[in-house]
C-alpha positions as CSV (number, residue, x, y, z in Angstrom):
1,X,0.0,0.0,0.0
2,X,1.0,3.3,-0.9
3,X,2.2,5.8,2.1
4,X,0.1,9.0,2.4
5,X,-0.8,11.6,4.9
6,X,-3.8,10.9,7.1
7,X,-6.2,13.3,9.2
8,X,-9.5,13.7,10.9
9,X,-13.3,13.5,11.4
10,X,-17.0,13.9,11.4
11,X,-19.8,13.7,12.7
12,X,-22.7,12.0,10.9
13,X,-26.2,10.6,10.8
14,X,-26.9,7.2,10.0
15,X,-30.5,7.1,8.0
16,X,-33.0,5.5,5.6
17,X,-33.6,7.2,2.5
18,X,-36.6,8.6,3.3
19,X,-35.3,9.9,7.1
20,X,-34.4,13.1,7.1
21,X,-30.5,13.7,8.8
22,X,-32.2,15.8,11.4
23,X,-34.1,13.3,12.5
24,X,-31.3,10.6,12.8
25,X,-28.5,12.7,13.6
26,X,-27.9,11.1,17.1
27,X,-27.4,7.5,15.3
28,X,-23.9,8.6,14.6
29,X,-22.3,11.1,16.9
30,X,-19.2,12.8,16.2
31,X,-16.2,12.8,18.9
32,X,-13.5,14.2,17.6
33,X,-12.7,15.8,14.1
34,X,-9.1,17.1,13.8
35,X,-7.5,19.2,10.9
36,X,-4.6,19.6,10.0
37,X,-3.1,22.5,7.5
38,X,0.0,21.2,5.9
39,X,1.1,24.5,3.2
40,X,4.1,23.4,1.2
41,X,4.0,19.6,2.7
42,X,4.1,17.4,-0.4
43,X,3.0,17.7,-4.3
44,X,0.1,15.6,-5.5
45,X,1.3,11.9,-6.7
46,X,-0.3,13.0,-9.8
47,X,2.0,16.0,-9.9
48,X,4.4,16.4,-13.2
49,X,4.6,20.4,-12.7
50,X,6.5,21.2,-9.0
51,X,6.8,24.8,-9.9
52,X,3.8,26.0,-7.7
53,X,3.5,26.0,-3.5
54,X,0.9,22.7,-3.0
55,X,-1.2,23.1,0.2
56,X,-2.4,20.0,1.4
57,X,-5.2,19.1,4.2
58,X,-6.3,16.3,6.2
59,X,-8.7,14.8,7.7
60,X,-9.2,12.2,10.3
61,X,-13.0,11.8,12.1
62,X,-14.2,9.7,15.1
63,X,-17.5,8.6,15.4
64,X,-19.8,6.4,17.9
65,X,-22.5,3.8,17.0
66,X,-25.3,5.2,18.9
67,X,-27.6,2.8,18.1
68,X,-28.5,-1.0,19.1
69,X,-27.9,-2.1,15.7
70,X,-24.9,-2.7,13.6
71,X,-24.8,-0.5,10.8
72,X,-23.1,-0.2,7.8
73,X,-24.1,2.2,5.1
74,X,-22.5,5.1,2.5
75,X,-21.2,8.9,3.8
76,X,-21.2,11.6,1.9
77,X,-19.3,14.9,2.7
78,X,-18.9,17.8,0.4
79,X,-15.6,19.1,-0.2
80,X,-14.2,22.6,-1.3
81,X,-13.7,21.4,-4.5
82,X,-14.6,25.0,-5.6
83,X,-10.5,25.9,-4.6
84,X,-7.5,26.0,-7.1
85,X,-6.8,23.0,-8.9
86,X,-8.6,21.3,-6.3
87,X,-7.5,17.1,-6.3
88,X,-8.3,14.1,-4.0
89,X,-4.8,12.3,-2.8
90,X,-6.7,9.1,-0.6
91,X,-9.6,7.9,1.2
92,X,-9.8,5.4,3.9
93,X,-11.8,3.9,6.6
94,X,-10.2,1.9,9.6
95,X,-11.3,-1.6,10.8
96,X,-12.6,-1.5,14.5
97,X,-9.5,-2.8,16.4
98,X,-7.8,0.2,14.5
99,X,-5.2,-2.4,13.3
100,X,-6.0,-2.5,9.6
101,X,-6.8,0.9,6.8
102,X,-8.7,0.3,4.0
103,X,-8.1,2.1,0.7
104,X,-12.1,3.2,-0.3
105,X,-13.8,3.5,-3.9
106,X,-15.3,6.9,-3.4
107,X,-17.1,8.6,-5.5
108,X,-17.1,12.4,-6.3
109,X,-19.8,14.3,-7.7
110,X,-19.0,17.9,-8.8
111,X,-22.4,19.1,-8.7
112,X,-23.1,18.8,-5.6
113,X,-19.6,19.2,-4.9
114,X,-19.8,16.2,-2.2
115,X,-17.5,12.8,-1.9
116,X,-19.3,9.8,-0.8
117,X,-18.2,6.0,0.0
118,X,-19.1,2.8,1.5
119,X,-17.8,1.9,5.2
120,X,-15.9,-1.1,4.8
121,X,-17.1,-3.0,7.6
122,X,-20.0,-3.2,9.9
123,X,-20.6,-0.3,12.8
124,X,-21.1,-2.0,15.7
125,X,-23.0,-0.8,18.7
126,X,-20.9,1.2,21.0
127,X,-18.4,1.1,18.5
128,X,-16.2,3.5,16.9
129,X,-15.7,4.4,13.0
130,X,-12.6,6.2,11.9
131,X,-12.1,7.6,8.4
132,X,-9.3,9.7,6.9
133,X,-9.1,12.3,3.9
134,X,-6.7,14.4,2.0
135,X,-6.9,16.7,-0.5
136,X,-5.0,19.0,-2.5
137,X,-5.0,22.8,-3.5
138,X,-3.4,25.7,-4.6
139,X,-4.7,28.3,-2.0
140,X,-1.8,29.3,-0.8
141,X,-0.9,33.0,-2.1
142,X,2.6,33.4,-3.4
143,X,4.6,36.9,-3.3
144,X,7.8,35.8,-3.9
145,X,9.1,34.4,-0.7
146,X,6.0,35.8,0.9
147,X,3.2,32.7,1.4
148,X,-0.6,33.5,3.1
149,X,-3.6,31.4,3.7
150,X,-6.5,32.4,4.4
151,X,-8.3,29.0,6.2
152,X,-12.1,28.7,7.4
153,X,-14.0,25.9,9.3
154,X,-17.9,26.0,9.5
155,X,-18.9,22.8,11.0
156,X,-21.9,20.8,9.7
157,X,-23.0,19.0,13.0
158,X,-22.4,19.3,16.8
159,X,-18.8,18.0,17.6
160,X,-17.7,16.8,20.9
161,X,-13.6,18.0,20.4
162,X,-12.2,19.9,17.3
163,X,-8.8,20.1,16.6
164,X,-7.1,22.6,13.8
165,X,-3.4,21.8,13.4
166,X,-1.0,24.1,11.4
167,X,2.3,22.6,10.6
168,X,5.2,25.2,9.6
169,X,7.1,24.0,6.5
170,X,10.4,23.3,7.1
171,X,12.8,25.7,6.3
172,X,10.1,29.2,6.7
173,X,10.6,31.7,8.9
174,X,8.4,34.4,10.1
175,X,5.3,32.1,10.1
176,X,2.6,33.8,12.1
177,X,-1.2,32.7,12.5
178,X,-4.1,34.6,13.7
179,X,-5.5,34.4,16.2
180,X,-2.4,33.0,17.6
181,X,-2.1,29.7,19.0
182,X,-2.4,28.8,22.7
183,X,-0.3,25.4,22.3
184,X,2.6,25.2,19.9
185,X,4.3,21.3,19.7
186,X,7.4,19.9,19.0
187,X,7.4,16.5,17.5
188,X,10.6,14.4,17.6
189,X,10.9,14.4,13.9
190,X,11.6,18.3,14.1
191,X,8.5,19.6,12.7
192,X,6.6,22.9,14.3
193,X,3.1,22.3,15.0
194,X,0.8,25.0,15.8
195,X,-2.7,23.9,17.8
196,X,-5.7,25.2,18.2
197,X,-8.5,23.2,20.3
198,X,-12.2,23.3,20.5
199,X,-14.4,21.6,22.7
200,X,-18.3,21.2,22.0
201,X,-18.3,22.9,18.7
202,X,-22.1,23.6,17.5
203,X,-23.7,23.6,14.1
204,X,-22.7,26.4,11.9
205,X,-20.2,27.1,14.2
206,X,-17.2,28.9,12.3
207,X,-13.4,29.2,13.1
208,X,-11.2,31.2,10.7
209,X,-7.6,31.6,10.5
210,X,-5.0,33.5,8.7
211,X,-1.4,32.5,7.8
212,X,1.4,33.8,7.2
213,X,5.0,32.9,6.6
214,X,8.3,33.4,4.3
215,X,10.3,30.4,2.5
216,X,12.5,30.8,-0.6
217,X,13.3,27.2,-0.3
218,X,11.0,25.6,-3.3
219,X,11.2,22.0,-2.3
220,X,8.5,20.5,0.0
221,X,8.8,19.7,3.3
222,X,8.4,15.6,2.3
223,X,11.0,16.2,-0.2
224,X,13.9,17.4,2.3
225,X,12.6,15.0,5.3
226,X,13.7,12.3,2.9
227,X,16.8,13.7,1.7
228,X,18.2,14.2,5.3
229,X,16.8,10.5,6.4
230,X,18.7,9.0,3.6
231,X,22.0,10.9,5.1
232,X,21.1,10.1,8.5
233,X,20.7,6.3,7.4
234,X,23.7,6.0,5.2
235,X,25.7,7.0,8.7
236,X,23.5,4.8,11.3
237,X,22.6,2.2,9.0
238,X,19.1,1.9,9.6
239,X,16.0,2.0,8.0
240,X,13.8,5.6,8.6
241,X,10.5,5.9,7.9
242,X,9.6,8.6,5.3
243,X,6.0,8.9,5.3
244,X,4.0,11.4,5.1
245,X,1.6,11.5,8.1
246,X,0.1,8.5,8.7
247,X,2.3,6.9,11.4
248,X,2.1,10.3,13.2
249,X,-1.2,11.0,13.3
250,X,-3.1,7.4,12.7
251,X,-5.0,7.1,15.6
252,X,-6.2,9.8,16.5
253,X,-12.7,17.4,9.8
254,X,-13.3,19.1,7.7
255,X,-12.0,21.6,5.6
256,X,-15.4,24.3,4.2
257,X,-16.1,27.5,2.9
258,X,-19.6,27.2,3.1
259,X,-21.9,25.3,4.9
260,X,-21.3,21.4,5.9
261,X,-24.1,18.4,5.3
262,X,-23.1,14.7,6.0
263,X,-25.2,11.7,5.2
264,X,-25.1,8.4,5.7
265,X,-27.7,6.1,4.3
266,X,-28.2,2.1,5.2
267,X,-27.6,-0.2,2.1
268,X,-30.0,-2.8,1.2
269,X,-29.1,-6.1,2.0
């Protein structure tokens, strides 16, 4: 399986076609959704032009089985695909005991401007479903060596924690964000993490942010990681892991202009 960069949640409603999400939207109840804002991270796999500043985004959801019924079913989640050369980069579900990620068949549909998908396995009661997104833009404004972002949440549902992570590219300086975070992390790998948490974020609920930074390096942050891994591992003689940000962050929203709706729908046996 091919590495990529994993993130975040959702809350959703679990329904029959012909129940409405308000009426169901305690089948499904979202946890946690985190985010995480990754400017100048990695080009899209797809990528044969690396002369522009990628902006990728991620998203990793937690939800309960509210229900006394196992329940499997297809999600759909609109997407900003209204943004700059807008492109899916992977979509996956997790298996309950969290051991196993499953690549997903999703399906896009630009005119409603929504991505939907089958859960791989049975919900069970009680039990948890993780999924994970990423997507690709060009939203990041370029002035030279001068990089902003403008970066909105609105969320679609009542969500029990909400986490918006920034990571700084490596190699920018002068990175700022606004409102400016209360928790800034280290990891071990070296990269600056900027965090914003929200607890019992309602409906309609909006959080906006604003970025800016400077970098004249033009390689992504992926890019350079590897280069200094393979130099570290020439002199230790080990083996480094080089992915993106799955093993960091597996475990653990989504990105919208405009208003959020997610739906989940049982499929006929």
């Amino acid at each position: 399986m091919k590495k990529h960069l994993f993130i975040f949640s959702i809350v959703l409603a679990l329904m029959c076609p012909s129940i409405s999400f308000a009426e169901n939207n305690t089948i499904l109840s979202m946890e946690e959704l985190t985010i995480q804002v990754m400017p100048e991270f990695a080009y899209h796999p797809s990528d044969q032009k690396k002369d522009h500043a990628p902006l990728l985004i991620g998203y990793q959801g937690s939800m309960v089985n509210n229900s006394d019924q196992p329940q499997k079913g297809q999600i759909e989640i609109p997407l900003p695909m209204g943004e700059k050369n807008f492109r899916i980069g992977y979509v996956a579900d997790y298996s309950a005991d969290l051991q196993k990620a499953y690549e997903i068949e999703y399906i896009i549909d630009r005119d409603k401007g929504t991505i939907s998908w089958t859960t791989s396995e049975e919900i069970a009661p009680k039990e948890r479903y993780k999924f994970v997104i990423e997507f690709y833009t060009d939203s990041l404004k370029v002035n030279k060596e001068k990089k902003t972002l403008s970066y909105q949440f609105k969320s679609f549902t009542d969500i029990g924690l909400v986490n918006v992570i920034f990571t700084q590219p490596s190699k920018a300086k002068k990175m700022k964000l606004t409102p400016a975070p209360e928790e800034k992390q280290n990891h071990a790998d070296g990269d600056n993490t900027f965090s914003y948490l929200f607890q019992n974020v309602k409906a309609g609920e909006e959080k906006n942010f604003s970025l800016t930074y400077e970098r004249s390096e033009t390689k992504p942050t992926t890019e350079l990681t590897t280069n200094e891994n393979s130099e570290k591992q020439k002199k230790k003689e080990n083996k480094i892991s080089t992915g993106l940000a799955f093993g960091a962050f597996c475990g653990i929203s989504v990105l919208s202009l405009g208003a959020l709706t997610i739906l989940i729908r049982n499929r006929k046996k």
